[in-house]
Every structure is written in structure tokens, then in C-alpha cells.
C-alpha positions in Angstrom: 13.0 60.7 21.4 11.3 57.4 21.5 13.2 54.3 20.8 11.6 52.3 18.1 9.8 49.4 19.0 10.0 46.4 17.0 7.5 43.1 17.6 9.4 40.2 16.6 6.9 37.7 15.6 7.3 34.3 17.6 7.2 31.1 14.6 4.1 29.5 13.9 3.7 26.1 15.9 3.3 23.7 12.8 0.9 21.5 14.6 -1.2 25.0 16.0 -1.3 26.0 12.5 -2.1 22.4 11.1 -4.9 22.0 14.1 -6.0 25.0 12.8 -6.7 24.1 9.1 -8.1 20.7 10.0 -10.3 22.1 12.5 -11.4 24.6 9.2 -11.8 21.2 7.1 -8.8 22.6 4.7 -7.2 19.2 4.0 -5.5 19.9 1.1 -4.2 23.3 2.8 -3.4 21.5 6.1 -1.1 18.5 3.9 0.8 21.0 1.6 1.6 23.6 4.7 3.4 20.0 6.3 5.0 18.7 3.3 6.4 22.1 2.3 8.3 21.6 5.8 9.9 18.3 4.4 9.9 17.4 8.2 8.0 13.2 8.1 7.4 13.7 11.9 5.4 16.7 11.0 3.7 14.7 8.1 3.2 11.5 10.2 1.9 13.4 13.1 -0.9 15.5 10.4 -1.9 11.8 9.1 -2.6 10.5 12.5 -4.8 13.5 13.4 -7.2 12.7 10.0 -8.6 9.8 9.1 -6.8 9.6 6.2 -8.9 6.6 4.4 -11.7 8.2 5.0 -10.5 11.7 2.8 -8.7 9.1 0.7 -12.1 7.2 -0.6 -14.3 11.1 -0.7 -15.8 11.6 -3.9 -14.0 14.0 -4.9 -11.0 13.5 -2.2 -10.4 16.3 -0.4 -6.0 16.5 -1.1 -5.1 17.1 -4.7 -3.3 14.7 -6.6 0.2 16.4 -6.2 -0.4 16.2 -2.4 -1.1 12.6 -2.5 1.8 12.0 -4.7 4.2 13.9 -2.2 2.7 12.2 1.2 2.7 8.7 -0.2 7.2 9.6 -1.7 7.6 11.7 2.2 5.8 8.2 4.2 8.2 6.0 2.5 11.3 8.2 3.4 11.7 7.1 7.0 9.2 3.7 6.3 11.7 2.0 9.6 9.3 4.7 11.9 5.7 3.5 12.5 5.9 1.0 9.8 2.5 -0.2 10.0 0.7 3.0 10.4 2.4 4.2 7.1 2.3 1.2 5.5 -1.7 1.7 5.6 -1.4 5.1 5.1 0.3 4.4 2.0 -2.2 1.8 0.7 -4.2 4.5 0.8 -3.0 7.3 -0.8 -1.3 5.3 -3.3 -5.1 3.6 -4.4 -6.4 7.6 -4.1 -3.7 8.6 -7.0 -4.8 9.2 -10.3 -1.7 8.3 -12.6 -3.0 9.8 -15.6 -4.0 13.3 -14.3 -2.1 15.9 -16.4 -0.7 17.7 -13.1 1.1 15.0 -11.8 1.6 12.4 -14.5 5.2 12.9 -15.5 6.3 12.2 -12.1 4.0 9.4 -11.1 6.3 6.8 -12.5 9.3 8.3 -11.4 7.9 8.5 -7.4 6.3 5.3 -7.8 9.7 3.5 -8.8 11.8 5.0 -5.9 9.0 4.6 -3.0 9.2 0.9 -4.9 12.5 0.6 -4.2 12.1 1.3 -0.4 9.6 -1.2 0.5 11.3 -3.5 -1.0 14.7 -2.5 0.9 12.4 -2.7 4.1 11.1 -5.9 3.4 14.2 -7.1 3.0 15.8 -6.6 6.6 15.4 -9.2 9.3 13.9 -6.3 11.9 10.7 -6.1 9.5 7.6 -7.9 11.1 5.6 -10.8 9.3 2.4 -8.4 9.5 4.4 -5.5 8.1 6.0 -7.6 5.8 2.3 -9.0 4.0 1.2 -5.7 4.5 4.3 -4.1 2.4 3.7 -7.2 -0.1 0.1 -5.7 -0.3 1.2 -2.0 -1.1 3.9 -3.0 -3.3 1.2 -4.9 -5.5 -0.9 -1.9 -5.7 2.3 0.7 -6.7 3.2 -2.6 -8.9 -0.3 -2.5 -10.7 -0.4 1.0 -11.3 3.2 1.3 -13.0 2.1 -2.1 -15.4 -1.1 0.1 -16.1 0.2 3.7 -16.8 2.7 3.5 -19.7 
């Protein structure tokens, strides 16, 4: 008799699997694979292999709203790590969001309040840079403006 012989599949390495898909040009793909993982290093490391304002000013952009509105609420969770890089990443995505598409407009205001809250918490503390801080002035304008516009 033969023993059976079972091939145990080894994981995936996310950024193997993400280089893959960006190397395809699936975007939209690449970004909901990392933020299913709910992991921000894995997120932050996918936004620094893209240039992000570039896919974020496309005509159409290339990530759907519902992944825009998950990476801008996923950046602002851990906004102490690589401020400034997310801080611009943010600006960006958050400018790219379309608050009155039907898929994501129930939660727009909802995400857009509590990503509010952060930066303001972050501005607050003493560690935060002056250039961070203007640039979280900046980005809290532009979540500011689109909550005063979307009722």
C-alpha cells in the first residue's frame, strides 16, 4: 500500500501576490486583496509601490470608490507611522472620493467623521512636525469641505 501523499500549500506572500497584480495593472484587485488583510503595513507598503496620485487623478480612476473609501479610513488608523507619506496619500484618495456614489454613500459621512477625528488627535500631540501639521490642516480642509457639501 502507498501512503497518501498530501501537498500542503505554503501561504501566499502578500507582497508576491500584490507585485503580481500591479505588475498585471489590476489596481483595484491589488488594493482590495491588501485591505481585506486589515494589516496598514501591508496597505502602506502597496501605496508606496504605486504612484498613487497618479491612479488617484485617472479618468476613470483605476480603485473603485469602496476601495478608496477603505484605504483613505485603513491610512488614518496608525497616521503616528510615516505621517507625511500618508498624509499625502490621503489628500489624495480623499479628493479621488465621490461622496454621492450610490455604493458608498451611506458610509462616506460616517468614515469621513472618524478619519476626522484622527487627524485632529494627531495634530494635537507635541511629536507632530510643523510640515505634517499644515499638511494635516490641508487634508482636514478637504474631508472638512466634502462633509459641508454632502448632506
Amino acid at each position: 500500500m502507498c501512503p497518501a501523499i498530501f501537498q500542503v500549500e505554503a501561504p501566499l506572500d502578500p507582497m508576491k501576490e500584490l507585485s503580481r497584480l500591479l505588475s498585471e495593472h489590476k489596481f483595484d484587485e491589488a488594493f482590495t486583496v491588501a485591505l481585506q488583510r486589515s494589516d496598514v503595513s501591508i496597505v502602506s507598503w502597496l501605496c508606496s509601490q504605486v504612484d498613487l496620485r497618479g491612479l488617484c487623478t485617472m479618468a476613470p480612476v483605476p480603485l473603485n470608490q469602496g476601495v478608496l473609501l477603505a484605504l483613505l479610513q485603513q491610512l488614518a488608523v496608525d497616521i503616528g507611522t510615516e505621517t507625511s507619506r500618508k498624509i499625502q496619500w490621503m489628500t489624495d484618495v480623499a479628493m479621488a472620493i465621490n461622496p454621492t456614489d450610490q455604493v458608498i454613500a451611506i458610509h462616506v459621512r460616517p468614515i469621513f467623521e472618524q478619519v476626522y477625528a484622527k487627524l485632529a488627535h494627531h495634530r494635537s500631540l507635541p511629536t507632530t512636525s510643523p510640515l505634517d501639521n499644515s499638511n494635516l490642516r490641508l487634508l482636514m480642509h478637504v474631508i472638512n469641505s466634502v462633509l459641508l457639501s454632502y448632506k
